[in-house]
N, C-alpha and C positions, 0 to 999 in steps of 0.2 A: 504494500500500500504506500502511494507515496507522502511524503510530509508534507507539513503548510509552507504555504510558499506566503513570502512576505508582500503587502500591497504594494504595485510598483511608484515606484518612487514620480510625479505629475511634472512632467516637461513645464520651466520653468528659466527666467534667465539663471536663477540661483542653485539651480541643479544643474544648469550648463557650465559654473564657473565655480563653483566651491571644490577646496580639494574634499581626497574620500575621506569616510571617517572608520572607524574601528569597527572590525567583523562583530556582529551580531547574528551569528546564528539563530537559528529557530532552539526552542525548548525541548530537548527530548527524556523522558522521564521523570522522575519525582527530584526537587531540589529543595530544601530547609536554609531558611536566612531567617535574622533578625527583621528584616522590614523587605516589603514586596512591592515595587511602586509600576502602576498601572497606568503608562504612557510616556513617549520617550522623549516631549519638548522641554523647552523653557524648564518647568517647573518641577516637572519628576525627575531633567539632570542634572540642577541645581541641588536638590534634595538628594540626591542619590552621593552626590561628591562630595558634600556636606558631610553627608551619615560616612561613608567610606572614609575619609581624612579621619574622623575619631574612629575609626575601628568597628563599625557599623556593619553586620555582615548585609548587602542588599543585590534586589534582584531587579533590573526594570525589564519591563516587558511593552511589546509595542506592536499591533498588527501590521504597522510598515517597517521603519526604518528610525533612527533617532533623526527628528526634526523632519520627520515624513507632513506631520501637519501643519497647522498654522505658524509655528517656529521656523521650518523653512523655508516658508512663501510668505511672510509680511516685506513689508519696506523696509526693515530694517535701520526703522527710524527709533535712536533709544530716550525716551524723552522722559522728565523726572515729572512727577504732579499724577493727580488724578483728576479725574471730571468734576470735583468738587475744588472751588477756589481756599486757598488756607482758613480766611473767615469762616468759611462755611463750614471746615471741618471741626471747629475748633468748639464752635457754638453748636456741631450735632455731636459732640463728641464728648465735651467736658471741659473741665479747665486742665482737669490731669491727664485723658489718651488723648484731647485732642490734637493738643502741642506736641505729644509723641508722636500721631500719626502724623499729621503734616512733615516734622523732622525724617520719618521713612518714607513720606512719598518726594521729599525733597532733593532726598539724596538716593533716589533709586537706582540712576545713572550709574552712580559711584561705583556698584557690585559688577555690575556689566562689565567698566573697563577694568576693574583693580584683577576682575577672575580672567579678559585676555590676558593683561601684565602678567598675573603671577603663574599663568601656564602654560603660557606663550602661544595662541591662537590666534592662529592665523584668518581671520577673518577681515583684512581690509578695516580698521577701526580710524576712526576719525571724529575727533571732539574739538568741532569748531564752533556748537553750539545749533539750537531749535528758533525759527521763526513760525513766526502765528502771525501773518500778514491780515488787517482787515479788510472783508471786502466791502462794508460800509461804516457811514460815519457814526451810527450806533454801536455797531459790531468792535469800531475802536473806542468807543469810552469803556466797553467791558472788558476787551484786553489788557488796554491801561490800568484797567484797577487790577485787574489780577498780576500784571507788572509790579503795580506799587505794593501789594501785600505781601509779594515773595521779596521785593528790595527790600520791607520791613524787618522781616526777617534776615538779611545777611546775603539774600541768595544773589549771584552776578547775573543781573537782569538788566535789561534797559530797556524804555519807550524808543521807539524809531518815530519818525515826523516822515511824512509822505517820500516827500526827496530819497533820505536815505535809508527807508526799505524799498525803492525800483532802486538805488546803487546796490543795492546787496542780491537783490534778486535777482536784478539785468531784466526786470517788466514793469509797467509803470502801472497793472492791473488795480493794485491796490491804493487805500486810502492813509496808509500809518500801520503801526503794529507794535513788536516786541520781538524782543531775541534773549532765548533760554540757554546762556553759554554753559550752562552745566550737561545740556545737550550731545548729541552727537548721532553718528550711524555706523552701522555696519554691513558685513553681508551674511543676512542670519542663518542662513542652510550652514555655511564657515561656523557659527559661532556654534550653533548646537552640537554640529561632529564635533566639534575643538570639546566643548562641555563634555560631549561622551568618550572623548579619549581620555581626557580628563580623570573623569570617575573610574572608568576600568582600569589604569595605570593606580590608582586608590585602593581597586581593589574588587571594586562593584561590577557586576556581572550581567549583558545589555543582553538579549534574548529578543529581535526583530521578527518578522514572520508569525510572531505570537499573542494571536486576540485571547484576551480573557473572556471567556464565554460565561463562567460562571461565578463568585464569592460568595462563600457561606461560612458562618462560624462551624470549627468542630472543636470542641472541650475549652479549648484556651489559646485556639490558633487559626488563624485564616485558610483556608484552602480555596487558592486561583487554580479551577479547570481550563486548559487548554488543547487545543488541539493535540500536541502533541507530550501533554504530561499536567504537569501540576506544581504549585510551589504551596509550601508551606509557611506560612509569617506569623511571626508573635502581632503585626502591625501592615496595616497596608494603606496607602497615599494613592487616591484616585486621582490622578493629574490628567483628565482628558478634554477642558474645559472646549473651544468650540466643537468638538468630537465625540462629546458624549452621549451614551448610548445608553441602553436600558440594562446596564449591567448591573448596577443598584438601582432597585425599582425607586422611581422617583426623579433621580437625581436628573436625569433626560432635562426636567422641568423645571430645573433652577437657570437655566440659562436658556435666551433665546439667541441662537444664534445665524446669523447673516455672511454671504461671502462679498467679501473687499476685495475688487479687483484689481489688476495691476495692467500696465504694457511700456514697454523698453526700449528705446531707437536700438538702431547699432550705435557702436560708439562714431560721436560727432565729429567730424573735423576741428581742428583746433580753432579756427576763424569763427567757426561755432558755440565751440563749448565754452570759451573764454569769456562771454558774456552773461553768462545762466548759470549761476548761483555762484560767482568767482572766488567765494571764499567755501564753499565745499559744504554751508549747511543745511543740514533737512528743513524741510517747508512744510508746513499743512497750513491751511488757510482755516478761518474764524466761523463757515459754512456750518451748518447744521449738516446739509448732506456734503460732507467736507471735501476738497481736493489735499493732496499730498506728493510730494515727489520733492526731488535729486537727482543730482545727477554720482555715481556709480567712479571706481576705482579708474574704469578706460573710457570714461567719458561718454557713455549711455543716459540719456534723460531719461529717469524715469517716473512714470505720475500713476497715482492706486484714484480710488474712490469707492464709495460703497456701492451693494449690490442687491444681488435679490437672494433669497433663501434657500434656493435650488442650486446644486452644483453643477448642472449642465453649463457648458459654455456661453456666452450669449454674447454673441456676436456686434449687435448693437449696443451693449454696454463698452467694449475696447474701442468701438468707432465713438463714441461720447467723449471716453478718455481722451485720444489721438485729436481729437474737436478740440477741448478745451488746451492741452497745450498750445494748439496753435493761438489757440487767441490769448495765452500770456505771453506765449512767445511765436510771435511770426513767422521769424527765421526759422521756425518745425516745420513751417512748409514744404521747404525741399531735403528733410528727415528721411531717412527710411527706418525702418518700424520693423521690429524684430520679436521679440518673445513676449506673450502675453498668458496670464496666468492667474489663479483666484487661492482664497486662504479664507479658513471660517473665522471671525470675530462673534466671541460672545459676551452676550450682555446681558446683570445680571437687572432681578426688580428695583433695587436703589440703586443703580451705578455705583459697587463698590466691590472689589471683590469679595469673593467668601472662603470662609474657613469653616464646614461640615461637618461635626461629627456626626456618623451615620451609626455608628456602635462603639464597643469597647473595641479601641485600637483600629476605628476604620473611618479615616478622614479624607477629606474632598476639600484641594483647593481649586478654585476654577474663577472666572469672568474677569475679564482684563477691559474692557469696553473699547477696547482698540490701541492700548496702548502696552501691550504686553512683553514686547520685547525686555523694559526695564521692569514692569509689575511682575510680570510671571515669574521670572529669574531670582527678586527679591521673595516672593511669595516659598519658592522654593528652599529656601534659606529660612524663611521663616518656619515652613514647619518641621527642616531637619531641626530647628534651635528647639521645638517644641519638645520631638523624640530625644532630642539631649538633654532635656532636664531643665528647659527656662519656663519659670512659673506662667499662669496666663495672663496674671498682672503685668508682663515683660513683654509683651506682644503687642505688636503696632494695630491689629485687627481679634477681635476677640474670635476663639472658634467655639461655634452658634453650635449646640444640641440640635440633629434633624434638620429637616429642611425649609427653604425658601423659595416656591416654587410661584412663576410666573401664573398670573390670574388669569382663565385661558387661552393658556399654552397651545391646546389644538387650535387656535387659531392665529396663530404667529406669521403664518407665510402671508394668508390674505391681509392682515392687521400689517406687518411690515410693509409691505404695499402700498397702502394707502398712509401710513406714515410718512413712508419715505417722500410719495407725491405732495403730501403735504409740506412736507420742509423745504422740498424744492420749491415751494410754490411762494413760503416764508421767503427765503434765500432771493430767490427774484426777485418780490419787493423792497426786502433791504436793500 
């Protein structure tokens, strides 16, 4: 009979250019660890490296690949904050987590580049900083202030004035904005294989081709079913956040999640790319249905936006993309247009990620709202800190008993929908 064959890896510029990353065979037989983590992005190989550095006997398992999912198809844009402004978190949070949370979502960045440095991954890294250009004159008084609360705080921010974000952007599209130098980018399919060399050089043991079909307690110990064996864990980290499935009943329903698509020129000629983005920093604009893009190590522009809830291709959503670049930048006109490719984003009912417990020893971190590349990675860390003994008073996010599951969820795809049209319809009048 033959074994599971791992999901193939989704043609993407990021799978056309990242080097490989460390063999992960399929699962075959029964194998016992200390902790069992269930999916191989951002956040199970943060957690996995984490737990393996102290001694942590761990297993991850992944039905494709490490960074098979949203980890190796996002923009690769690492941005510190979350969807809530510092105020906001502070006054829904407390006087005592809220100023902790803010301080971790402030410096989320920081783990991104400190874990390239200290393992040397190769992943293209560049920290020139994040712009949030406004595309109206409303849209910049609420940038500005979320500028002035992080300056409040210490962080190297600045207001830009119309002039000099088109010199920073090289398009005159915008009205004013802000620059997150604590920012930067990467190429993430790079950073997640660098993450899983990482952990297995630790010690941790990566197992691709291998869906968990089942989790159930037996006496005192998790048993993951798979295809091709089973793992045993005192402890198990559901990390499947836009990918989750009905593998804990429920859990499906704590996130709704949407695919953000991408498309990539070839790389531009110099006469080109010298004018589009000249200092190297990632963009996303102030949009409700947001634009984002960069320009890439060999000078590819490339611009994402959101999508629809279907993973089929959609043809008319990459010609949208390829639209709108032109109209911040002209000169895309005579572009050729190369890889295009989509990645799920999940969002959760507050905009905030979560921390799950589903049982004794059976936690769920998941929802990034889009900006996962620095959240998921920090989230990952946080709950290795948990399994090593930091109180929950120590934690920048509490983790909730059970679930939080989206008010109905079976109707996500039509409700996304007509969301979306609405925001775009917001976005036009401002």
């Amino acid at each position: 009979m033959p074994g599971p064959v791992a999901l193939p890896l989704p043609p993407s510029l990021w799978a056309a250019t990242a080097p490989p990353g460390p063999a992960a065979p399929p699962l075959a037989g029964t194998l016992k660890v200390d902790v069992a983590v269930v999916g191989a992005g951002y956040t199970g190989l943060t957690a996995a490296l984490h737990l393996a550095e102290r001694g942590t006997t761990v297993a991850v398992l992944d039905a494709g690949e490490p960074g098979w999912g949203a980890s190796g198809r996002n923009g690769g844009q690492v941005i510190p904050g979350l969807k809530y402004d510092p105020d906001e978190l502070e006054a829904r949070f407390g006087p005592e987590q809220g100023p902790r949370l803010v301080d971790f979502a402030g410096r989320a960045a920081d783990l991104v580049f400190d874990l390239i440095e200290r393992h040397n991954i190769a992943c293209d890294p560049v920290r020139t900083g994040w712009l949030q250009p406004a595309h109206s004159p409303a849209a910049r008084v609420s940038v500005e202030r979320r500028a002035a609360q992080w300056a409040r705080r210490g962080a190297d921010v600045a207001v830009l004035d119309r002039s000099t974000m088109a010199e920073m952007l090289g398009s005159e599209a915008y009205c004013g904005g802000w620059i997150d130098r604590r920012a930067g980018n990467i190429q993430p399919l790079a950073f997640a294989r660098g993450l899983a060399a990482a952990a297995v050089a630790k010690g941790a043991v990566i197992h691709g081709g291998t869906p968990a079909q089942t989790v159930r307690r037996e006496e005192r110990e998790w048993r993951i079913e798979t295809p091709g064996g089973s793992v045993l864990a005192g402890t198990v980290l559901l990390c499947t956040n836009g990918y989750t499935d009905r593998l804990f009943p429920g859990l499906e329903r704590e996130v709704i999640s949407t695919n953000s698509y991408q498309a990539a020129t070839r790389p531009l000629p110099e006469r080109l790319r010298a004018a589009i983005l000249p200092g190297r920093q990632a963009a996303s604009d102030s949009r409700r249905v947001l634009l984002y893009y960069r320009l890439d190590r060999d000078g590819r522009f490339i611009i994402g936006g959101r999508g629809t809830a279907a993973d089929e291709p959609a043809p008319a959503l990459f010609e949208r993309l390829r639209r709108a670049a032109r109209d911040l930048y002209p000169q895309l006109a005579e572009a050729e247009w190369g890889n295009h490719w989509s990645g799920r984003v999940a969002f959760t009912v507050d905009h905030l990620p979560h921390l799950a417990e589903l049982g004794p020893g059976l936690i769920a971190g998941l929802g990034y709202q889009g900006r996962g590349v620095a959240m998921a990675t920090n989230i990952g860390k946080v709950l290795a800190d948990r399994l090593l003994g930091a109180r929950p008073e120590e934690l920048p996010l509490p983790i909730v008993k059970g679930l939080r599951p989206f008010p109905g969820h079976f109707l996500r795809a039509p409700a996304l929908y007509l969301i979306t049209r609405w925001y775009r319809l917001l976005d036009m009048v401002g």
